[in-house]
C-alpha positions as CSV (number, residue, x, y, z in Angstrom):
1,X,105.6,97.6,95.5
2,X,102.3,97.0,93.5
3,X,101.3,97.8,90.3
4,X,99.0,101.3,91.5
5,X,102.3,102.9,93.7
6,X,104.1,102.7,90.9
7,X,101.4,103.9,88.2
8,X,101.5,107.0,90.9
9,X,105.0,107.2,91.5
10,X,105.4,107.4,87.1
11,X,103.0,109.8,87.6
12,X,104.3,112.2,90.3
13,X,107.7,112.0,88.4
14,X,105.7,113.0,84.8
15,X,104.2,115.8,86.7
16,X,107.7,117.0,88.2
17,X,109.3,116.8,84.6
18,X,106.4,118.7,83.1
19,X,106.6,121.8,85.9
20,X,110.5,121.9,85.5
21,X,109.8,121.9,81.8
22,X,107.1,124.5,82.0
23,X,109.0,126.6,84.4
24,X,112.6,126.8,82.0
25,X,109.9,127.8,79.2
26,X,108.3,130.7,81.5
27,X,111.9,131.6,82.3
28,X,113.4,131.4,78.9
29,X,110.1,133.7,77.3
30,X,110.9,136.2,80.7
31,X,114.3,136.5,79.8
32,X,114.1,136.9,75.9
33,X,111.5,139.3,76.5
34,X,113.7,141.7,78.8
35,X,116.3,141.4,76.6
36,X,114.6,142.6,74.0
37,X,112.8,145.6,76.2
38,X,116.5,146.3,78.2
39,X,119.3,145.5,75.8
40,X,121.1,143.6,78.7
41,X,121.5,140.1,77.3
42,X,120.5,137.3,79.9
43,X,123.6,135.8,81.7
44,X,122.7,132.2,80.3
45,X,124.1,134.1,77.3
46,X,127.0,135.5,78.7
47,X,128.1,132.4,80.2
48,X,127.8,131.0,76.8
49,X,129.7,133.2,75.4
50,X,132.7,133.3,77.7
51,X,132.7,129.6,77.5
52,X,133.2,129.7,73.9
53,X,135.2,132.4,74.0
54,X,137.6,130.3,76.5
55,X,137.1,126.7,73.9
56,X,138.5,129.1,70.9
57,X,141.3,129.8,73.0
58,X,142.2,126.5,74.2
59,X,142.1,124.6,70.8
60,X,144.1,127.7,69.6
61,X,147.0,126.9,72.0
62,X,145.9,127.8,75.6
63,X,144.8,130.5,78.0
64,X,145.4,132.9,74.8
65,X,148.9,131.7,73.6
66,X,150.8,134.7,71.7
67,X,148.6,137.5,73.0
68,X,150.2,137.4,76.4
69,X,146.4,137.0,77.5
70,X,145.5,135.3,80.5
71,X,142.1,134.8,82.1
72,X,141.9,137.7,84.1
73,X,143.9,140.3,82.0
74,X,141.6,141.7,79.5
75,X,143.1,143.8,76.3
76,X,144.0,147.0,77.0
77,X,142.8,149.7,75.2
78,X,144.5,152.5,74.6
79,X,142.6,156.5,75.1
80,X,143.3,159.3,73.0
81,X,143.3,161.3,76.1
82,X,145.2,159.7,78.2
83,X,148.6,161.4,79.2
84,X,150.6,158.2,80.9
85,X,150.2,154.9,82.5
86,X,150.0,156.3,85.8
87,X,147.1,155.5,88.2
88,X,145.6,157.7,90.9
89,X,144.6,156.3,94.5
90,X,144.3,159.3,95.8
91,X,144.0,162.9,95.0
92,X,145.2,165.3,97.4
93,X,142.6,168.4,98.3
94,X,142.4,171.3,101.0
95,X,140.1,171.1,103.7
96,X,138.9,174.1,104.7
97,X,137.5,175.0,108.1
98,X,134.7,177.3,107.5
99,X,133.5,175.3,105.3
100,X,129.3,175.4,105.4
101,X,128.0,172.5,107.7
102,X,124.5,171.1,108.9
103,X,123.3,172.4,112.2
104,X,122.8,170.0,114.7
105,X,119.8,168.0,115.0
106,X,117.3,169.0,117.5
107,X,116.3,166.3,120.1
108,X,112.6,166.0,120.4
């Protein structure tokens, strides 16, 4: 390869560096800027912060050793209002016949 292809080559790859670079800025401005209009942090954040979350966990002696915490298990909270641990599918109601309906549709 001669010496100009790879003075173009360097320079192709300088360009490509410098639009990846410019786009994580535009993208990093964007997101810091919605977070600040929305509240909702930006999930680069919340990545973050579960993965932190998870390195605290492991250098204190696993998934959450001694909570009884696993991944997926989050803490429970407990209500003021709630009566028991019993969860509802389903709730039975009446369905009543003369109820009010739509016509039908006229065909045009």
């Amino acid at each position: 390869m001669n010496w100009i292809a790879r003075i173009v080559m360097g320079l192709l790859g300088l360009g490509f560096l410098a639009a990846l670079l410019l786009g994580l800025l535009c993208y990093t401005v964007f997101a810091t800027v919605r977070w600040l209009l929305t509240g909702r942090k930006p999930q680069v954040v919340m990545v973050w912060q579960q993965f932190s979350a998870m390195r605290q966990g492991f250098k204190q002696g696993g998934f959450g050793a001694g909570s009884g915490q696993g991944f997926g298990s989050p803490k429970r909270q407990v209500s003021p209002f709630a009566q028991d641990d019993q969860v509802v599918d389903v709730e039975v109601r009446e369905v009543v016949e003369d109820a009010p309906r739509l016509p039908p549709r006229q065909k045009d």
